[in-house]
N, C-alpha and C positions, 0 to 999 in steps of 0.2 A: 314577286314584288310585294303584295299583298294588301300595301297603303296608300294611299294619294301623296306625294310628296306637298312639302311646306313652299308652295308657290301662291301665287294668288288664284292660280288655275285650280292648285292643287286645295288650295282652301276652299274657294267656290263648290268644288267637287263635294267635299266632307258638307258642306254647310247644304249643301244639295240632298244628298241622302238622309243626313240626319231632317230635312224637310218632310221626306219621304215618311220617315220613322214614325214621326212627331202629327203626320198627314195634316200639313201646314199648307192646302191649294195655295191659298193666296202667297204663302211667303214664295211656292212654286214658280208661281205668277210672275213674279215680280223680278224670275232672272231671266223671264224673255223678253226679248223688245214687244212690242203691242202688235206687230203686223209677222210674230215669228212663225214659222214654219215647222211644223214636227213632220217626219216620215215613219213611219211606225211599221214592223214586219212583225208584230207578237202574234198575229194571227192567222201568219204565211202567204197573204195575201199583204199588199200596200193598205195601210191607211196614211189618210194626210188629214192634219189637222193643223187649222191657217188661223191664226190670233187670238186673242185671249179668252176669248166665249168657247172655241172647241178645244182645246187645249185642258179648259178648264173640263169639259167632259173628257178629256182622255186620262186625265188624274184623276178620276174618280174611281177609276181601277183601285186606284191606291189604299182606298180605303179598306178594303177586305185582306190589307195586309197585315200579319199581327208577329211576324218577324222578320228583318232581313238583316242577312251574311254577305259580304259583299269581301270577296277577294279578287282583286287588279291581279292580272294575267301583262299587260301589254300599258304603259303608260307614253304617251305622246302629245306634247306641246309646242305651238310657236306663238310669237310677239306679235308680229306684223305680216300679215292678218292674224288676230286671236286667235289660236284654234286649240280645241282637243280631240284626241283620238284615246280611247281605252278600250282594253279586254278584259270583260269583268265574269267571275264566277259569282254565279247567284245562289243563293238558298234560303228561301220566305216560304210563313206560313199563309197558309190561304184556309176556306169555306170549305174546300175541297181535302188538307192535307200538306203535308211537306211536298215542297216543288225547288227540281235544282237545275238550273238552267245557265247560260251562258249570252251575253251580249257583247256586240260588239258599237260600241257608241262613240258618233263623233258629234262637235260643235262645231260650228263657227259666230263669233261673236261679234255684234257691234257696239260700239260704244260700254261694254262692259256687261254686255249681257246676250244670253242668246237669242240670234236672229232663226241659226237655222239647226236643228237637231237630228240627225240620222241616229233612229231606236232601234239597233240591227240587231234582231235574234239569230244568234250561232247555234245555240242549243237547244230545244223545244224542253218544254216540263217535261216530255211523253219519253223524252230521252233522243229521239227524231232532230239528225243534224240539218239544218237548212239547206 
């Protein structure tokens, strides 16, 4: 697949990572609702991080990022409920080196922004499938 399709989903999505790029927290911010919900598996264990103060620390990750590749694997959308599901292939620079990994990410959104975010790691940097 490789792109985000021309939806509103699929633009959100683009405007999302180029957030990432650009390491825009607050523009981040500002596509979850205030009480949103992230589930986070990047470190094989669960984290949860519940509205915009830890969130805001979970994106801080972001900033040791100095490239990313991002090819769609799997794209899924509906209307009523909002939702997104994607399979994305990753490859960003880090502190550490090139790192290529795989996610699997869904949304669910309210009012036009996300309430609830599952951050599923399929592929580990280590190369270690989930």
């Amino acid at each position: 697949m490789g792109k985000a399709p021309n939806t509103p989903l699929g633009k959100m999505y683009k405007s999302h990572i180029q957030m990432i790029l650009d390491k825009d927290i607050e523009g981040l911010l500002n596509q979850y609702t205030d009480d949103a919900l992230l589930i986070s598996s990047f470190m094989k264990e669960p984290l949860y991080y519940k509205g915009h103060k830890q969130l805001r620390e979970h994106f801080q990750g972001i900033l040791g990022i100095k490239g990313l590749e991002v090819d769609l694997a799997f794209w899924a959308e509906t209307d009523d409920p909002q939702t997104l599901m994607i399979v994305e292939a990753i490859k960003m620079q880090t502190d550490t080196g090139e790192a290529n990994m795989r996610f699997a990410d869904s949304w669910v959104l309210r009012d036009g922004k996300i309430a609830i975010h599952f951050a599923g790691m399929v592929q580990y940097a280590d190369g270690s499938i989930a």
